[in-house]
N, C-alpha and C positions, 0 to 999 in steps of 0.2 A: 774219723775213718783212718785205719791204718795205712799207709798207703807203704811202708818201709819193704816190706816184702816184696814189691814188684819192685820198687827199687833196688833192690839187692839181688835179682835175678840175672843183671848182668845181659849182656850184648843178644843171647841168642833167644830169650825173652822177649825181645823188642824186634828183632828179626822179621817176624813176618808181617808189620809194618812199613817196614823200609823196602820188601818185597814186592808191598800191593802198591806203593808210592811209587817204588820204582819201577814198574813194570807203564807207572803213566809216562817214563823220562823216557822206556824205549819207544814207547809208541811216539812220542818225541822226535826222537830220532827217525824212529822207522817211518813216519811218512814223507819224512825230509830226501833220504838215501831211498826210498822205495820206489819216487815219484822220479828223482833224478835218474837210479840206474834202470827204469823202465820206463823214460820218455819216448826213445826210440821205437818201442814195441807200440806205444800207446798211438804215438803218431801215424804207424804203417798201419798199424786194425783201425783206427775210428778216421784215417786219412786227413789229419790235420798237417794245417800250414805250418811255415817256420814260424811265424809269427804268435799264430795260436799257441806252441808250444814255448813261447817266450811266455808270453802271458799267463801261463798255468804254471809254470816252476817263480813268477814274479809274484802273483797273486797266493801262490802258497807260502811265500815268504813274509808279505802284507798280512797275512790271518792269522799267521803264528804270531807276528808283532801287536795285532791287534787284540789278539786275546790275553799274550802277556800283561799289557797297557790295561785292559778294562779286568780281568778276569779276578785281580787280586780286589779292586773294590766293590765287585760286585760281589763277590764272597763274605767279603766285610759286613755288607748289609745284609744278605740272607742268612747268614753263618757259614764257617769255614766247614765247620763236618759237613753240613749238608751237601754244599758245593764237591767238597772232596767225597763224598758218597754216588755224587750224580753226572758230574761231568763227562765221564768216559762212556756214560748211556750218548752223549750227543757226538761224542769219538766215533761211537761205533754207526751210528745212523749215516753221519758222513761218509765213511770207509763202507758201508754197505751202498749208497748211493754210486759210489766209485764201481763198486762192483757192475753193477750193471747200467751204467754208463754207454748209451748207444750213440753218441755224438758230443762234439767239443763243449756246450753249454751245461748239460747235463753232470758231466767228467769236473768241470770248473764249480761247481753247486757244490758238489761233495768234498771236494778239495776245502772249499772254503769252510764247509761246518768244521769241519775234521780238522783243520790248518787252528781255528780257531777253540775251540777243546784244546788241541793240544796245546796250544801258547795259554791259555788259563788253566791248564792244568797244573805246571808246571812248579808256578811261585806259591800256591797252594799247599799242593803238597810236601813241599818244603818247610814251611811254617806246621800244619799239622805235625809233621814229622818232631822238631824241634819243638813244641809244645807239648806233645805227651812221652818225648824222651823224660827222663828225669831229673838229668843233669848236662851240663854243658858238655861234656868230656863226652857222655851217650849219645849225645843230639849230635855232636860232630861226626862221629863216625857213622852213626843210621845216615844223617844227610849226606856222606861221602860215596856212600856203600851207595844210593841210588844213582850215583855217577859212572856206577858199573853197570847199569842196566842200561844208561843211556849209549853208551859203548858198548851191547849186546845186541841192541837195535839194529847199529851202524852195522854190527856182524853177520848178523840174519839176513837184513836185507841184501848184502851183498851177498851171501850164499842165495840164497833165492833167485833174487835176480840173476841168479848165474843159472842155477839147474833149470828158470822155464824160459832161458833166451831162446832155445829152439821151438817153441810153444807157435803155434798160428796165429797171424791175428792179433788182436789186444786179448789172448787170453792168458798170455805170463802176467801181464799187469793186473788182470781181473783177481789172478789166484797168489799175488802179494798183498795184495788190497783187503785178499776174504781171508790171508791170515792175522795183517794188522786187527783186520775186524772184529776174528774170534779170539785175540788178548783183551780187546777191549769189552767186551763183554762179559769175559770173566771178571777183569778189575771191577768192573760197576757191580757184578752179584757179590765181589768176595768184599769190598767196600761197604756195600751198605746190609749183608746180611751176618758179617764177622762176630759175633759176641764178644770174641777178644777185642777185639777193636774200638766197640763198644766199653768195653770197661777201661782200656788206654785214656779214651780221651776223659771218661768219667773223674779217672783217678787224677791226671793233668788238673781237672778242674778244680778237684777239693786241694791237690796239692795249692794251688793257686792262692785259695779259697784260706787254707790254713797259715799263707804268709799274708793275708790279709790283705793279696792282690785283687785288683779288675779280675771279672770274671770274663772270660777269654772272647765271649760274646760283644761285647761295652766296647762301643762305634769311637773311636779316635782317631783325628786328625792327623792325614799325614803335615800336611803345610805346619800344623801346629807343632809338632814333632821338631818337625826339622827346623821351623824359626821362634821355637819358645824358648827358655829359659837354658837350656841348654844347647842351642842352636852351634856354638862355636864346636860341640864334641859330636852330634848329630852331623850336622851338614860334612866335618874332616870326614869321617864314616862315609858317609853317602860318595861323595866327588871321590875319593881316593878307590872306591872300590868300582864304581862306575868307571871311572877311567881306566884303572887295569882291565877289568871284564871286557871295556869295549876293546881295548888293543890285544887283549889274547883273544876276544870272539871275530876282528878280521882277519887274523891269521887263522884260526881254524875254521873259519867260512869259505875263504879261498880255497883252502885243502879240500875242504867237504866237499865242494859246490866243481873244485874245477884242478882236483888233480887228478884225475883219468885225463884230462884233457892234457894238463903238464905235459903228463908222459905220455903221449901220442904225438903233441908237440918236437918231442923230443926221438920223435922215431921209434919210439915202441908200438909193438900190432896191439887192436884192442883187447884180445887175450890176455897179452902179458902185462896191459895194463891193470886191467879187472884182478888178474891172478895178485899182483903186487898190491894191489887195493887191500885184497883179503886179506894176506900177510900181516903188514903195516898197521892193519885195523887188529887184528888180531895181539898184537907187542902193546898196541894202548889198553887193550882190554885187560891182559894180564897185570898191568902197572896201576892200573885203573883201583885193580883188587888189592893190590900191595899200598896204594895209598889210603884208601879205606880204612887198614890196618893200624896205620899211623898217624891219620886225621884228630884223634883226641891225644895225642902224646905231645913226649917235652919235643923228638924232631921232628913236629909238622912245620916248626917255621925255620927251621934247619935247611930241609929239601924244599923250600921255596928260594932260596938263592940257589941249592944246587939245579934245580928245572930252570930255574931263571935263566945262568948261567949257559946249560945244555942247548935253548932255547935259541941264545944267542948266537953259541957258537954254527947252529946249523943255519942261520939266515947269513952270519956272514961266509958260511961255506958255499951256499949260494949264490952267494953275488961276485964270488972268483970265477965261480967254475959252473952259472946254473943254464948254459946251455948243451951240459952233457946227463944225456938220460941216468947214466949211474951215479955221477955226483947228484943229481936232484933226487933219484931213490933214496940214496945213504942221507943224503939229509932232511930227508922229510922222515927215514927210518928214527935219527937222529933226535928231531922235535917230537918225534912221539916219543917217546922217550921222558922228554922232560916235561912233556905238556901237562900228563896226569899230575907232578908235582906242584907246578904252576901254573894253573888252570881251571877250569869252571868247575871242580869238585870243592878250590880252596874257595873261591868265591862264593859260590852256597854257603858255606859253612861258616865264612867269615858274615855274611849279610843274616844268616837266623840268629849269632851268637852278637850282635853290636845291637839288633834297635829291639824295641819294647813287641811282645807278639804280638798286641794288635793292630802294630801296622808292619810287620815283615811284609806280608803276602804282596800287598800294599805299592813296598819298595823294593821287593823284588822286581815285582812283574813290570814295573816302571825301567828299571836298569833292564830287564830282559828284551821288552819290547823295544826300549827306544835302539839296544844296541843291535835287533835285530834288523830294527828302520837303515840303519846306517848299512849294514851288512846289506840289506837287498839293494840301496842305492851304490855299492860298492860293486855290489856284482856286475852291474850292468857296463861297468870297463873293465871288471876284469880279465876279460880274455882276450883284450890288444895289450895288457900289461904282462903277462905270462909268456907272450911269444918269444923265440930264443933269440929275436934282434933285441928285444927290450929287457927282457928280465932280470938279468944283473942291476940293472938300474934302479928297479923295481924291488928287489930283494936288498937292495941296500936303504929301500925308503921304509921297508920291514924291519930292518937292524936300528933302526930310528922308536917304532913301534916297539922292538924289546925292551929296548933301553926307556920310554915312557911307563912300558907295565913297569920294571925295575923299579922306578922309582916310584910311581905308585903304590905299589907293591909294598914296598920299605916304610912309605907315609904311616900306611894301613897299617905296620905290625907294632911300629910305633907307636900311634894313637891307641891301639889296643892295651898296649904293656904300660899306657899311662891311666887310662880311663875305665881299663876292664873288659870284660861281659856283661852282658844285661843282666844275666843270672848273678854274678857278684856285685856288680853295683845294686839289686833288690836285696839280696842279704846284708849287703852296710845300710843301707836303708831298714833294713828292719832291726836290724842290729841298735842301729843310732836311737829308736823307735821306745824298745826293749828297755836298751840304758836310762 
């Protein structure tokens, strides 16, 4: 089979791949930012406790962890297309449950489906993505470009959540819920009825097929992976990327999760909070798309020191000055800024392009979940660490956190420039083969 033509078709060929993948990383997002900037609404229509409403933003952080953690090997054993075909059907069942949700148990059932879909969705579609790109340099950027969707989420929802706060009742939250809903429906028809999509993963296969690789289905071991023969270039991969990932996903959890709070903290009305929300989300979104751009080039590892770098400067701008509301805007303006450079778009990208496809999904979803474990256990002091008698203190244990991704960070580009991509360590391999 020829497979050279779709290869040579170039970025906007593969495009609505990265589209249908990405629109699983908003919904991602969107019930993350959905569930939070409509707690309040949800609380006054269905009349829940404080407590309740701890338990439903804790538990939707628990099923996102927990679908990462299982999602990637249960795809393993069914198959990944299928999985990536049918998932966003159990997305949308949850977010339809959420819809009409007449009390706190019911509200809690659908969070939980939906929490979980979206955590296995995620490391999923990341590997299919990077699998029926063509090449490492394609695979990077489709996998980056879905990091703009998940940034489009975060946009949405906060517009939403804004135009139905006047709404009665839990019916602003009913009618965030029945939009997440009607994305995810779509992704599940445009996923499993695609013809294009269809011939992607086909052609991925005989590519495969023709370097006289595994066919992308052949069940392998992560443990094996990571402690066989290659353990010592595996395992630097794994730890160096897991570690950064977790120290840029506590920094932009606390943002996520509890900066409207920041800046109420700081004396801002919740208007002006919500309003600067959108803003601020809005500069990452933009950047979000400028690194997409430069995902497969010579400076992606360029703007990883320069976001590094930016990253830093705004947590130690923080910790001089972060009990006043405009220094804490400017530097949370600031981190966004660098975050798209150094941030979960390079980490995708770097975790499809270092281990073999059939275990990505695998060790994704393991890095995503465990670090979302930490992230909800983190939450739960976040907000006596944020208040403006402590938070300098606390932003200076973040400039500790930069400086770990830092070096992390640098491990990873390292081991990379010694050991490769998957994709060229299989071409010396077949090379060596050849010879």
């Amino acid at each position: 089979m020829n497979t050279s033509t779709k290869q040579d078709k170039g970025l906007g060929g593969y495009m609505p791949l990265a589209v249908a993948a990405g629109i699983g990383s908003m919904l991602g997002s969107g019930i993350i930012v959905g569930l939070s900037s409509t707690i309040t609404v949800w609380q006054n229509g269905l009349g829940l406790s404080t407590a309740e409403v701890g338990v439903l933003s804790g538990v939707l952080t628990f099923a996102i962890a927990f679908g990462s953690l299982f999602g990637g090997r249960l795809a393993d054993k069914i198959g990944r297309v299928t999985f990536f075909n049918w998932i966003n059907l159990f997305y949308a069942i949850g977010a339809g449950i959420c819809i009409f949700a007449n009390n706190f148990t019911v509200l809690l059932i659908g969070l939980i489906i939906a929490g979980i879909a979206s955590g296995a969705d995620l490391p999923v579609s990341m590997t299919v993505v990077s699998h029926d790109a063509p090449n490492d340099q394609m695979a990077a950027r489709l996998v980056s470009t879905t990091q703009v969707f998940w940034q489009v989420g975060v946009f949405i929802s906060f517009i939403c959540a804004f135009l139905v706060s006047t709404m009665s009742g839990a019916t602003g939250g009913r009618v965030v819920f029945a939009i997440l809903a009607v994305f995810a429906v779509v992704a599940w028809l445009w996923r499993l009825t695609s013809p294009t999509f269809r011939r992607f993963h086909e052609e991925a296969d005989a590519r495969d097929a023709a370097k006289g690789r595994a066919a992308s289905t052949e069940k392998v071991s992560v443990v094996k992976v990571l402690f066989g023969a290659d353990k010592k270039m595996f395992l630097g991969f794994f730890l160096a990327i897991m570690i950064f990932y977790l120290g840029w996903n506590l920094l932009a959890n606390t943002w996520g999760q509890f900066q409207t709070y920041m800046f109420v903290q700081a004396n801002a009305s919740q208007t002006l909070a919500t309003g600067l929300g959108i803003i601020l989300n809005f500069v990452t979104l933009v950047l979000n798309i400028a690194f997409a751009s430069i995902a497969g080039g010579k400076y992606r590892n360029k703007m990883f020191f320069v976001g590094m770098a930016i990253t830093l400067a705004a947590m130690v701008m923080l910790s001089l000055g972060g009990t006043n509301l405009w220094v804490i805007v400017g530097a949370t303006a600031i981190m966004n800024v660098g975050g798209p450079f150094a941030g979960e778009a390079l980490y995708k990208v770097w975790t499809q392009e270092s281990f073999p496809i059939e275990v990505r999904a695998s060790i994704q979803g393991f890095i995503n979940g465990f670090s979302r474990l930490c992230c909800g256990l983190f939450a739960l002091v976040t907000p006596a660490l944020v208040v403006p008698a402590v938070i300098k203190t606390t932003m200076w244990g973040f400039v500790g956190v930069v400086i770990i991704e830092l070096i992390a960070g640098s491990v990873m580009l390292a081991l990379q420039k010694k050991y490769g991509t998957d994709e060229e360590r299989q071409a010396k391999a077949a090379a060596a083969v050849e010879a």
